[in-house]
Chimera marker file (.cmm) of the C-alpha trace (Angstrom):
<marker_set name="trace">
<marker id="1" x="8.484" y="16.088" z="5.134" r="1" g="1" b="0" radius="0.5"/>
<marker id="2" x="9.431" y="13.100" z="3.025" r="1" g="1" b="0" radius="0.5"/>
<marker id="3" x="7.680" y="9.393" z="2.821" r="1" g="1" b="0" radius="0.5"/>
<marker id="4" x="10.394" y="6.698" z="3.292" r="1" g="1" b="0" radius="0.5"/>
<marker id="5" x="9.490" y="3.249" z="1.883" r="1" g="1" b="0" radius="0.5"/>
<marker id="6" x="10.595" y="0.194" z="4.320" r="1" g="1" b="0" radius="0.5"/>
<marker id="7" x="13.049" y="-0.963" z="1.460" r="1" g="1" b="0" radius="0.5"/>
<marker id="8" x="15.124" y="2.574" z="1.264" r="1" g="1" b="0" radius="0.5"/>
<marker id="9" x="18.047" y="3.332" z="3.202" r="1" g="1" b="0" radius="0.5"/>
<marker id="10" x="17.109" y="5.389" z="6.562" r="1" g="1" b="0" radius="0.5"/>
<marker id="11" x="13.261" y="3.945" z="6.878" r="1" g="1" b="0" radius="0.5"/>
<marker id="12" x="13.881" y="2.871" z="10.634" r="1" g="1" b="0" radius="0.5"/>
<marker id="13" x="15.608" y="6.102" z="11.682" r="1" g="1" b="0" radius="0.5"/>
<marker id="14" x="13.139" y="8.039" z="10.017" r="1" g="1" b="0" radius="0.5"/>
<marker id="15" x="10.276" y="7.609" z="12.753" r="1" g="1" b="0" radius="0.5"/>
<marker id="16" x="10.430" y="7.631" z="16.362" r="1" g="1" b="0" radius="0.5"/>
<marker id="17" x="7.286" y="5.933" z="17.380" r="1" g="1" b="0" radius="0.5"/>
<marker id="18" x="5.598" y="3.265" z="19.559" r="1" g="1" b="0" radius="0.5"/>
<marker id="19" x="5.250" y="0.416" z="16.513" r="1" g="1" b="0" radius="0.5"/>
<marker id="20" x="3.393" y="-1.520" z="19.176" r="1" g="1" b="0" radius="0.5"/>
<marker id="21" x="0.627" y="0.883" z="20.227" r="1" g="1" b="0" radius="0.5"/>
<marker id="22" x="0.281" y="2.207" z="16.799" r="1" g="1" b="0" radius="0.5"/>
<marker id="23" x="-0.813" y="-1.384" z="15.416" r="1" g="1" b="0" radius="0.5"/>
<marker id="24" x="-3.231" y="-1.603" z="18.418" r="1" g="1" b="0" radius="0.5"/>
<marker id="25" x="-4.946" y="1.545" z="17.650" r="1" g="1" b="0" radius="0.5"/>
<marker id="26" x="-5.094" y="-0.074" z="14.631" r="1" g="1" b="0" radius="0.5"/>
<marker id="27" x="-6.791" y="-3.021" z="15.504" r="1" g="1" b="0" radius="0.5"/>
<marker id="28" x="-9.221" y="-0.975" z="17.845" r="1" g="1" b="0" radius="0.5"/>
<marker id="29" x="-10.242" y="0.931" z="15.146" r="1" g="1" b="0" radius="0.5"/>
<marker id="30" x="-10.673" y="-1.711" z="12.351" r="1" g="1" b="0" radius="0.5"/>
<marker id="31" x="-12.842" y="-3.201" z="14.942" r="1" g="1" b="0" radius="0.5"/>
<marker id="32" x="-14.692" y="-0.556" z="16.083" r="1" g="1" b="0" radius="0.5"/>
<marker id="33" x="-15.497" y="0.171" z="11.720" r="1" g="1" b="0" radius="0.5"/>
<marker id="34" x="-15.938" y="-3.383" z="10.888" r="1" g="1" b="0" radius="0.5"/>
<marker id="35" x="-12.995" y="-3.207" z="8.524" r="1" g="1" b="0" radius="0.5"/>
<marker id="36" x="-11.157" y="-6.609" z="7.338" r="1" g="1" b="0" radius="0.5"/>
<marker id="37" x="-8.315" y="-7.252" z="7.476" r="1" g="1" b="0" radius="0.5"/>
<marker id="38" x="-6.454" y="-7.444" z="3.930" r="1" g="1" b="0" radius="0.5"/>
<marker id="39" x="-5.313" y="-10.865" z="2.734" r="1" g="1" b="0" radius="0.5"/>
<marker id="40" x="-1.600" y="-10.746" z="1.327" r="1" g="1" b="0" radius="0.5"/>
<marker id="41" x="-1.673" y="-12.124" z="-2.327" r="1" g="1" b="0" radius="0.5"/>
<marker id="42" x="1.414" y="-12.694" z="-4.553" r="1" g="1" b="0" radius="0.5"/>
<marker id="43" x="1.337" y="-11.527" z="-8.443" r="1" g="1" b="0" radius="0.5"/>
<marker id="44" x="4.350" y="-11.959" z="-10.567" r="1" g="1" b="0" radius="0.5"/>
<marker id="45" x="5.247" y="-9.305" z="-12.781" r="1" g="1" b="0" radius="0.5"/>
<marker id="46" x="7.986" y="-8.292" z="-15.439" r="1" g="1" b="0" radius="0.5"/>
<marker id="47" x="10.569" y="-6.647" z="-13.868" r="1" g="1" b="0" radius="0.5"/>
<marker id="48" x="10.772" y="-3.759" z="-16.202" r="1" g="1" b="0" radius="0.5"/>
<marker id="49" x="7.127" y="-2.840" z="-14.821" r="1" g="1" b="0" radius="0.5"/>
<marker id="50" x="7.944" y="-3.465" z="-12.051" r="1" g="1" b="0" radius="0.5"/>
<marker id="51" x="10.380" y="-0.718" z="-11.947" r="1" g="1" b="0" radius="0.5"/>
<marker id="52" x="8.088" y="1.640" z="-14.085" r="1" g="1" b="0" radius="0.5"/>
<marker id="53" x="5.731" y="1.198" z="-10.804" r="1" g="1" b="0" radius="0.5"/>
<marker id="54" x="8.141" y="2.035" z="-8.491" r="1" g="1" b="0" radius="0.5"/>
<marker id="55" x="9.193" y="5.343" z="-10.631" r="1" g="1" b="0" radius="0.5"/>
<marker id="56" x="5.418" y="6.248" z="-10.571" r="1" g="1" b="0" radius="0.5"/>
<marker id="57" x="4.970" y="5.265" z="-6.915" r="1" g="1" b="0" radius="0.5"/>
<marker id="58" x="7.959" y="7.251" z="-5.976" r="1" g="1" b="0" radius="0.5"/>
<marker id="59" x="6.864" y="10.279" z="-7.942" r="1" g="1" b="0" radius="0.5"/>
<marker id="60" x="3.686" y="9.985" z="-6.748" r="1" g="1" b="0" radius="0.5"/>
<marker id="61" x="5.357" y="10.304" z="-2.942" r="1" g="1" b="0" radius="0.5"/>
<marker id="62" x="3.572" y="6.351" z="-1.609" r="1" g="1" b="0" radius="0.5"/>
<marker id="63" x="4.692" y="2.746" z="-1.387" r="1" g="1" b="0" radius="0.5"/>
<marker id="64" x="4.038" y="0.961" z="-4.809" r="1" g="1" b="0" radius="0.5"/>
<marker id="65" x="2.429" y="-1.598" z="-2.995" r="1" g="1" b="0" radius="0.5"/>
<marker id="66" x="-0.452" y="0.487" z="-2.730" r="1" g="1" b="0" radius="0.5"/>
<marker id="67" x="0.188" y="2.283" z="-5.905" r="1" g="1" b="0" radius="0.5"/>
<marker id="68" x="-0.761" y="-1.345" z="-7.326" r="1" g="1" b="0" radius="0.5"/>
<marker id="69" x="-3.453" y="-2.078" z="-4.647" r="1" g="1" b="0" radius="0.5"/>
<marker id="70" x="-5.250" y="0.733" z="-6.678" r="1" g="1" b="0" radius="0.5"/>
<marker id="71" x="-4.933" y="0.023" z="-9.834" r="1" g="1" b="0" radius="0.5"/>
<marker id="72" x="-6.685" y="-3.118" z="-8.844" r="1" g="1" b="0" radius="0.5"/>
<marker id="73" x="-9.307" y="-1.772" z="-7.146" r="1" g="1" b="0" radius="0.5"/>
<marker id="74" x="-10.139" y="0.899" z="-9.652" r="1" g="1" b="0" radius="0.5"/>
<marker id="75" x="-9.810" y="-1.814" z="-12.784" r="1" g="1" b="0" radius="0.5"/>
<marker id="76" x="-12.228" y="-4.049" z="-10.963" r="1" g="1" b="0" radius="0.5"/>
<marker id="77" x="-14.808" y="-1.481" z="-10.558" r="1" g="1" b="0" radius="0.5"/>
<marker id="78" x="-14.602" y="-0.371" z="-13.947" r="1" g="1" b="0" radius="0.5"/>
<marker id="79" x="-15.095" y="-3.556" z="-15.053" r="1" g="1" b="0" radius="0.5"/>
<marker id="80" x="-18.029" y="-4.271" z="-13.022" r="1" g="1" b="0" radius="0.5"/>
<marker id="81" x="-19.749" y="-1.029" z="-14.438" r="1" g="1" b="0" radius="0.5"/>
<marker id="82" x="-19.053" y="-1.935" z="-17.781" r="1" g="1" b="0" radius="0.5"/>
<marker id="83" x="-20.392" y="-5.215" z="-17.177" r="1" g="1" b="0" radius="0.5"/>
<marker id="84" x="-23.652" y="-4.123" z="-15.474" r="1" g="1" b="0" radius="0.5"/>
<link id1="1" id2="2" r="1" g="1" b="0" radius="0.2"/>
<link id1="2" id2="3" r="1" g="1" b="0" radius="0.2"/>
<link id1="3" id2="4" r="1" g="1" b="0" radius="0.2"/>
<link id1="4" id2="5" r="1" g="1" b="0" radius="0.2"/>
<link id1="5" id2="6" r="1" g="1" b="0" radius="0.2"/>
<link id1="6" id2="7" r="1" g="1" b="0" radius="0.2"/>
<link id1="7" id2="8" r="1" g="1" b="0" radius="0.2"/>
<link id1="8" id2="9" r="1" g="1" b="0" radius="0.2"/>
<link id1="9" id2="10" r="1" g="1" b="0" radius="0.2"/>
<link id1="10" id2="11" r="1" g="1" b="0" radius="0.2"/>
<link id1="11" id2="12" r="1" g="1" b="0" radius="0.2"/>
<link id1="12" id2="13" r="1" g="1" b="0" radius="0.2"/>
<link id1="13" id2="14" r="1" g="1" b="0" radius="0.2"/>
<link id1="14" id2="15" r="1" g="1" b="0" radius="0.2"/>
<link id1="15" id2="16" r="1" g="1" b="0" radius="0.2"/>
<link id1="16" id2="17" r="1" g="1" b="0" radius="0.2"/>
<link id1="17" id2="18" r="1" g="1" b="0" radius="0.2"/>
<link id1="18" id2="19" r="1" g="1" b="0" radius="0.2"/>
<link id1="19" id2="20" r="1" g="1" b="0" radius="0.2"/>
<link id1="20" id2="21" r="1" g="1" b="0" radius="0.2"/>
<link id1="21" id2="22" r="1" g="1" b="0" radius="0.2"/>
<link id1="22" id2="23" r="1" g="1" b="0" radius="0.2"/>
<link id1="23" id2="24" r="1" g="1" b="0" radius="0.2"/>
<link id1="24" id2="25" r="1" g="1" b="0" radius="0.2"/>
<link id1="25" id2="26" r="1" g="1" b="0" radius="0.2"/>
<link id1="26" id2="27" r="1" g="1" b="0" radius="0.2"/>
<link id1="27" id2="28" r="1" g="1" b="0" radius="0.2"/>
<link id1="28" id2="29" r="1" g="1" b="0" radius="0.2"/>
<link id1="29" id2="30" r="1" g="1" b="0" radius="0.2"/>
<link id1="30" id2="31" r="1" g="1" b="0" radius="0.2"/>
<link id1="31" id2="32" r="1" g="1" b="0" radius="0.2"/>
<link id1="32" id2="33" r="1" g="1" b="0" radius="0.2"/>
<link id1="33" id2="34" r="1" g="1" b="0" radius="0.2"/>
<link id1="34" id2="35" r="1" g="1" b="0" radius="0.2"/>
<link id1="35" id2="36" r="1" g="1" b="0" radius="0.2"/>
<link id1="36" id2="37" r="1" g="1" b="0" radius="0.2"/>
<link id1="37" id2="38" r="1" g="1" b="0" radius="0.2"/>
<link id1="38" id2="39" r="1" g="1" b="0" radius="0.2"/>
<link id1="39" id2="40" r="1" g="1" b="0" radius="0.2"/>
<link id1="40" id2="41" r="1" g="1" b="0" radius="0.2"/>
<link id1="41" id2="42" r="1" g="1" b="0" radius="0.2"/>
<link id1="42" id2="43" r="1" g="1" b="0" radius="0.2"/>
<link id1="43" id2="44" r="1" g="1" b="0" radius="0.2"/>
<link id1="44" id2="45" r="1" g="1" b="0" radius="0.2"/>
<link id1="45" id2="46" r="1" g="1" b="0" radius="0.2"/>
<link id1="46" id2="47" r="1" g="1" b="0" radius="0.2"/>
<link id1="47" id2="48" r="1" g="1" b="0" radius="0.2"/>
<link id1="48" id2="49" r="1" g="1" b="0" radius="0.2"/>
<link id1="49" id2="50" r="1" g="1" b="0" radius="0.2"/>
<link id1="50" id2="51" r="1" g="1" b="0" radius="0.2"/>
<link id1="51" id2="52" r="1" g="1" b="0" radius="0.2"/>
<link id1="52" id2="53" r="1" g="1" b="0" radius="0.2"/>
<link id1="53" id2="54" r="1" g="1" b="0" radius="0.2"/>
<link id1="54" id2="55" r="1" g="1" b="0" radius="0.2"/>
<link id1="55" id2="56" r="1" g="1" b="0" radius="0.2"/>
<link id1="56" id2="57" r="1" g="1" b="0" radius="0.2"/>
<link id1="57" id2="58" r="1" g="1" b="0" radius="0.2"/>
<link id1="58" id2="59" r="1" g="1" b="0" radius="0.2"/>
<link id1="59" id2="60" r="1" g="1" b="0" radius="0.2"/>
<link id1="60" id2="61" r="1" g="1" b="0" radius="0.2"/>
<link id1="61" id2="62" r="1" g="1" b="0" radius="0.2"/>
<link id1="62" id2="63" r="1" g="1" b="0" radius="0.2"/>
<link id1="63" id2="64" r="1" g="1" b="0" radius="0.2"/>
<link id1="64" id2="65" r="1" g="1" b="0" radius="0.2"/>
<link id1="65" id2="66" r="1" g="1" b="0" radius="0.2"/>
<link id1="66" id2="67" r="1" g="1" b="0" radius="0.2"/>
<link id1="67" id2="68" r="1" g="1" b="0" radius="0.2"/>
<link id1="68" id2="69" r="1" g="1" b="0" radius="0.2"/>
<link id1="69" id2="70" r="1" g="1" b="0" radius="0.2"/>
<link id1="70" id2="71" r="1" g="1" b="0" radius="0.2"/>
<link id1="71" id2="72" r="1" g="1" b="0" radius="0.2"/>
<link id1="72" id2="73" r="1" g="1" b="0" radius="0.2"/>
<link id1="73" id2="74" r="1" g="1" b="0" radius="0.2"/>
<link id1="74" id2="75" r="1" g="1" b="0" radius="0.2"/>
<link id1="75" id2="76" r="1" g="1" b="0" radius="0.2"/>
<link id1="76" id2="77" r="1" g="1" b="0" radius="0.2"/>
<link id1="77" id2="78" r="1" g="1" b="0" radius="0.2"/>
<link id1="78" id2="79" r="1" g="1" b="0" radius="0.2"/>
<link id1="79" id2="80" r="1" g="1" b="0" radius="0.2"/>
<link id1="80" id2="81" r="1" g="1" b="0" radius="0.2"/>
<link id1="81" id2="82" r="1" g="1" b="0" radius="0.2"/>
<link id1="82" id2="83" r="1" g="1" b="0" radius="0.2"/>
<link id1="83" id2="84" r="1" g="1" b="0" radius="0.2"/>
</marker_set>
């Protein structure tokens, strides 16, 4: 099965689902775990990496939005265990 990225040609015929009911569960879950809600940031990058993230992301079969999410995540904890 391929991943489809919301930006790619096909994304919205690719699933047949209840959007709606989907973000609920969502919602009753995250509640139910305590999980917070994730606060959009902006970052700007060269567009050459940019593109370089994309390639990885893609190769990699996920969004590069979250490709980047962990490579921030990861950094940061390395950082705080080299700092401790």
């Amino acid at each position: 099965m391929s991943k489809f990225v919301k930006n790619e040609k096909g994304y919205e015929k690719s699933f047949d689902a209840d959007w709606n009911a989907v973000k609920k569960g969502l919602k009753k879950v995250r509640a139910e775990v305590g999980e917070p809600k994730k606060v959009p940031t902006s970052v700007a990058l060269d567009p050459r990496f940019v593109l370089e993230l994309k390639k990885e992301a893609q190769s990699r079969g996920i969004p590069y939005q979250i490709l980047m999410r962990m490579f921030i995540v990861e950094g940061f904890q390395r950082l705080k265990k080299a700092s401790a």
